[in-house]
C-alpha positions as CSV (number, residue, x, y, z in Angstrom):
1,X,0.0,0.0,0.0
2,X,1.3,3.8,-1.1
3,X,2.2,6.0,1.4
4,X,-0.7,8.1,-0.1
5,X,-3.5,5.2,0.7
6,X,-2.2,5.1,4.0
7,X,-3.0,9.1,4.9
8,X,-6.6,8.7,4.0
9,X,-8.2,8.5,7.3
10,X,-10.4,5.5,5.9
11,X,-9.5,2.8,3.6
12,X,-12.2,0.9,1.6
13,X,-13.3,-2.3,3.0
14,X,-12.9,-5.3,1.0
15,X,-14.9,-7.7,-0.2
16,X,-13.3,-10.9,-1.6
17,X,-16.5,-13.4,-3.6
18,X,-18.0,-15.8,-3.1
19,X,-18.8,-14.9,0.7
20,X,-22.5,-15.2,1.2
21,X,-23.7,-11.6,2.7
22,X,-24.9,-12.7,5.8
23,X,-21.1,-14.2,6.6
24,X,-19.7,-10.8,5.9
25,X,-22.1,-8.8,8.4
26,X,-21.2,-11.6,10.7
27,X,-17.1,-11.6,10.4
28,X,-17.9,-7.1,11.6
29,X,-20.8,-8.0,14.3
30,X,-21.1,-6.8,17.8
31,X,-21.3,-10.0,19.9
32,X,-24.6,-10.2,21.1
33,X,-25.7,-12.8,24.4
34,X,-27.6,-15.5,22.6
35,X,-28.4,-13.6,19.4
36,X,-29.8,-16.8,17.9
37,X,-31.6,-18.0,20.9
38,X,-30.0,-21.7,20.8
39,X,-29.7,-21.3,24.7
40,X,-30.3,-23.4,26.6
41,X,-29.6,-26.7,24.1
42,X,-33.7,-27.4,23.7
43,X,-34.8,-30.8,21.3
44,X,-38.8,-32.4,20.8
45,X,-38.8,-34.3,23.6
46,X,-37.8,-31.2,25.8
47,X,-38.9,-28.2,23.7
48,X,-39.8,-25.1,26.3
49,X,-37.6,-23.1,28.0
50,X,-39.6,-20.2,30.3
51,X,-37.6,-17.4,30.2
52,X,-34.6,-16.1,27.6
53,X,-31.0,-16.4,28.7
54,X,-28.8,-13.5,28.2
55,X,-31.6,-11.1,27.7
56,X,-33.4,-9.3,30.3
57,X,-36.7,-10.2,30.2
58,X,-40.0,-8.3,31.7
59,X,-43.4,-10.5,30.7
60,X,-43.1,-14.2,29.8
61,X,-41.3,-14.7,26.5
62,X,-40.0,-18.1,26.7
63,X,-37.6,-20.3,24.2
64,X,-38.9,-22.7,22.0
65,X,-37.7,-26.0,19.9
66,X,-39.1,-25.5,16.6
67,X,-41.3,-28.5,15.6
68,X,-43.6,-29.1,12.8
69,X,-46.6,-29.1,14.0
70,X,-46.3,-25.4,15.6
71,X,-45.7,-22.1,13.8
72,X,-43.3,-20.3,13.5
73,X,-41.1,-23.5,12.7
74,X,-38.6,-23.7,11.5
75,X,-36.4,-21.4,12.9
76,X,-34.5,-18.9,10.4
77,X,-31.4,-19.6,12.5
78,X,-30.0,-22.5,14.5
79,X,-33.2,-24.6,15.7
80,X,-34.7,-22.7,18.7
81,X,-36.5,-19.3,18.9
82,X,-38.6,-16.6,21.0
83,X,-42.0,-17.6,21.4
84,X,-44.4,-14.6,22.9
85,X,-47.9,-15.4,23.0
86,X,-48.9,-12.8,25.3
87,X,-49.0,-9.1,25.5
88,X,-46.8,-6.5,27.1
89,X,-43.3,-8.8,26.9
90,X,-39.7,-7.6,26.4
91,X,-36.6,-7.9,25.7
92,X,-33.5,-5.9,26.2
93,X,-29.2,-6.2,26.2
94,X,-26.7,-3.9,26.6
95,X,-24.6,-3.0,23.4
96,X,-21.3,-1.3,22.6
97,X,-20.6,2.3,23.3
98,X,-21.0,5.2,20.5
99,X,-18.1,6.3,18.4
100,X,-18.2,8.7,15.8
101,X,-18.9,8.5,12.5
102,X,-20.3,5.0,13.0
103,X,-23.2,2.7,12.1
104,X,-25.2,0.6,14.0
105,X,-27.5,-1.6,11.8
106,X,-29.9,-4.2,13.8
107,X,-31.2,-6.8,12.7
108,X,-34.2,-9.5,13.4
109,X,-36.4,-11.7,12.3
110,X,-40.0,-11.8,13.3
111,X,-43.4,-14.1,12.9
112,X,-46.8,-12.8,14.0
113,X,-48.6,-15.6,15.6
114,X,-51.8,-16.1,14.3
115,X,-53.8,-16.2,18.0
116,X,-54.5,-13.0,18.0
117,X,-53.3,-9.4,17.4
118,X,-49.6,-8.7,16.7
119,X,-47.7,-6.1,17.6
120,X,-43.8,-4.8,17.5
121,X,-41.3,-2.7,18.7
122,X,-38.0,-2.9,18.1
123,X,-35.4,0.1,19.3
124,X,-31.8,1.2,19.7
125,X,-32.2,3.2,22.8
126,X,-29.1,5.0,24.9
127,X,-28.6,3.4,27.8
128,X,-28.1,6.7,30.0
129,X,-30.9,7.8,29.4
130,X,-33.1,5.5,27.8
131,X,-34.1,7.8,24.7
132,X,-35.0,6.0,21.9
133,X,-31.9,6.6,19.2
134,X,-32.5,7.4,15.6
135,X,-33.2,3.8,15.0
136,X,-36.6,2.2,15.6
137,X,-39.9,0.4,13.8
138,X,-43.0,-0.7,15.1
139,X,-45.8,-2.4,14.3
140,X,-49.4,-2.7,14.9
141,X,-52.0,-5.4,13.2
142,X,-55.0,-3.8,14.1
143,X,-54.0,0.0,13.1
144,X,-52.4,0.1,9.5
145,X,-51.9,3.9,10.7
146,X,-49.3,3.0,13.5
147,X,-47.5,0.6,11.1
148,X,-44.0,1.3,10.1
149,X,-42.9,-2.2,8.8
150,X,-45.2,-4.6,8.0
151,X,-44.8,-8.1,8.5
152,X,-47.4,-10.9,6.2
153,X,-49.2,-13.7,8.3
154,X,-47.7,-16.8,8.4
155,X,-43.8,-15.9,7.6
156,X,-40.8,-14.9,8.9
157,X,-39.9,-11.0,8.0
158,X,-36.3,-9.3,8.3
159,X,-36.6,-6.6,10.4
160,X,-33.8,-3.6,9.8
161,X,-33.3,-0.7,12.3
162,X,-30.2,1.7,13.1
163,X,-28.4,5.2,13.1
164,X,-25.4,6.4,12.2
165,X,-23.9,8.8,15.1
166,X,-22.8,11.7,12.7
167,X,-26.6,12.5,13.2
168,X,-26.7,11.7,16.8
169,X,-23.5,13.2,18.4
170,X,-25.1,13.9,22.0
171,X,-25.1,10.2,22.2
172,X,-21.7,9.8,21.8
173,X,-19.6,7.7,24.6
174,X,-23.0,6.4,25.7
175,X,-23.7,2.8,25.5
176,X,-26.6,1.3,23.2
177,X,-29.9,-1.0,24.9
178,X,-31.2,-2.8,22.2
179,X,-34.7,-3.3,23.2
180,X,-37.5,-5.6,21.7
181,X,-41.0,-5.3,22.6
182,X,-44.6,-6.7,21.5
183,X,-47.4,-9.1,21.7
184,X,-48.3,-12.5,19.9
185,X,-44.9,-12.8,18.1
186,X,-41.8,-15.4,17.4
187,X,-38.3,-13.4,17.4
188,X,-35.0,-15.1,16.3
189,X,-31.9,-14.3,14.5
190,X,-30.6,-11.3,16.4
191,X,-27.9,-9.4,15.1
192,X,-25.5,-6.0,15.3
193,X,-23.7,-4.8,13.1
194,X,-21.0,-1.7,14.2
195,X,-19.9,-0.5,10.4
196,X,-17.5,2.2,10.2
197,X,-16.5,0.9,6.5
198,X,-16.8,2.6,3.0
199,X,-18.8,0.8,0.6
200,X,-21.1,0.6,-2.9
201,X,-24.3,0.3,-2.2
202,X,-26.3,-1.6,-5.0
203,X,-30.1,-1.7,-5.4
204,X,-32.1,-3.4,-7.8
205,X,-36.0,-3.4,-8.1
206,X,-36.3,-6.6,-10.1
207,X,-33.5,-9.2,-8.5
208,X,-33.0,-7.0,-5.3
209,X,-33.9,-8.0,-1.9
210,X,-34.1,-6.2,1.4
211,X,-32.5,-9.2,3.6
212,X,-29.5,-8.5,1.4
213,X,-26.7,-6.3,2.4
214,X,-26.4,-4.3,-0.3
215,X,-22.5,-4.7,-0.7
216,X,-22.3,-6.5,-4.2
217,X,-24.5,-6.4,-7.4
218,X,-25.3,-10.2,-6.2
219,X,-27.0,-9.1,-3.1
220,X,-28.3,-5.6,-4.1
221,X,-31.3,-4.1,-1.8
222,X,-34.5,-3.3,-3.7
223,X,-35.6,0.0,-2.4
224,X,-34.0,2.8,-1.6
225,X,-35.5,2.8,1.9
226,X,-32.6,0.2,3.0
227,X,-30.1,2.9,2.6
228,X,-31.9,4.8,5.7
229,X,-29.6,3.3,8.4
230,X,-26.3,4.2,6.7
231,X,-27.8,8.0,5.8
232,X,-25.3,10.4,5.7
233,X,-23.2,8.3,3.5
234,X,-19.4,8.7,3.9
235,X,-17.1,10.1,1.7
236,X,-16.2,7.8,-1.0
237,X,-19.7,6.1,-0.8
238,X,-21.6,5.7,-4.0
239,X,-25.2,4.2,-4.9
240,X,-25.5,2.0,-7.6
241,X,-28.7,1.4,-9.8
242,X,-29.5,-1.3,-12.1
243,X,-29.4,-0.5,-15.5
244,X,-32.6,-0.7,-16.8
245,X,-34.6,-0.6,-13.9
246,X,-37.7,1.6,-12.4
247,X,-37.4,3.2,-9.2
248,X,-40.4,4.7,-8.3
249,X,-39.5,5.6,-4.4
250,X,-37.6,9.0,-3.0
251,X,-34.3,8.9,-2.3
252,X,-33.5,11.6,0.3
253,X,-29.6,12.2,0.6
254,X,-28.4,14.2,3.8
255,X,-25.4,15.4,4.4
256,X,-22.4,17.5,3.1
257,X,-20.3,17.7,0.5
């Protein structure tokens, strides 16, 4: 490397194919207590655990051994998940503490049971003073007005949430509670991502998907609206559409420069 690359205060990360996206968010992830859930080691013939380890946990969310007579099975992740079917539950763990010029991208998957009426919550709150952060979504089944994800009936959903701190700098220093909350839902697959990195970010509206990353034409997002966690973009950052297709959604760039 020149003596040139070396001044620039950040160096473009790397990404060497075939890596499947998922292994790439997990080789830079915050580790999370129990992020898939597998604890304790469940099976069928002993399938209920009552509470979450490494969470705290207000309600009575337990763990579950997915089996195929019960929704939400199978798991997205591993073979054991959070079953809720209840209202008022939650879960909550410490995270890392705030740099600058950093984001923090969360994410989840979720199943609304089907006894009832779902909701969510899912925030990045600072732990000093439990504000919620510039990274949240909820959802409610029975008021389309309160809804900012949706998630269908009968599947699993990737969830996305986060911030990046050039927009929150009175958080800085301050540690991050992640913080999961709702009724009549399965929750598994938890992770953090701390990203500090330059990248391309590709999007497609036909062979896009928002469980991508985004990193590689091969795993482009499909709407613009999964750019929102890593808004302001850093310098050296570019966006990348797909030739030939139609974007129809805003894309709202802050920042300078």
């Amino acid at each position: 490397m020149s003596q040139l690359q070396k001044s620039h205060r950040r160096e473009r990360c790397l990404r060497i194919e075939p890596l499947e996206p998922r292994r790439l968010l997990a080789a830079i992830g915050y580790p999370l207590v129990n992020g898939g859930f597998e604890s304790p080691e469940l099976d069928a013939a002993n399938s209920w655990h009552p509470t979450v380890d490494g969470w705290t946990v207000t309600g009575t969310p337990g763990t579950t051994y997915e089996t195929s007579s019960a929704e939400p099975s199978p798991a997205t992740e591993g073979n054991q998940s959070v079953f809720a079917d209840s209202d008022g539950w939650t879960l909550s763990q410490s995270g890392p503490t705030i740099s600058a010029n950093t984001r923090y991208i969360l994410t989840l998957d979720v199943f609304p049971l089907s006894t009832g009426e779902s909701e969510a919550s899912i925030q990045l709150r600072d732990a000093a003073n439990n504000q919620i952060i510039d990274g949240a979504a909820s959802f409610a089944s029975s008021n389309p007005a309160m809804r900012q994800i949706e998630l269908p009936e009968g599947e699993w959903s990737r969830v996305t949430v986060g911030f990046n701190s050039s927009r929150t700098p009175l958080n800085l220093g301050h540690d991050i509670a992640i913080r999961i909350s709702g009724a009549r839902l399965a929750v598994d697959n938890v992770q953090l991502m701390i990203d500090d990195c330059v990248h391309d970010f590709y999007i497609s509206s036909s062979s896009g998907s928002d469980v991508n990353d985004g990193f590689s034409s091969d795993a482009a997002f499909q709407d613009f609206a999964s750019l929102t966690p890593y808004l302001p973009l850093l310098p050296g950052e570019r966006i990348l559409l797909k030739a030939g297709d139609v974007f129809t959604d805003e894309l709202n760039l802050r920042g300078k420069g």
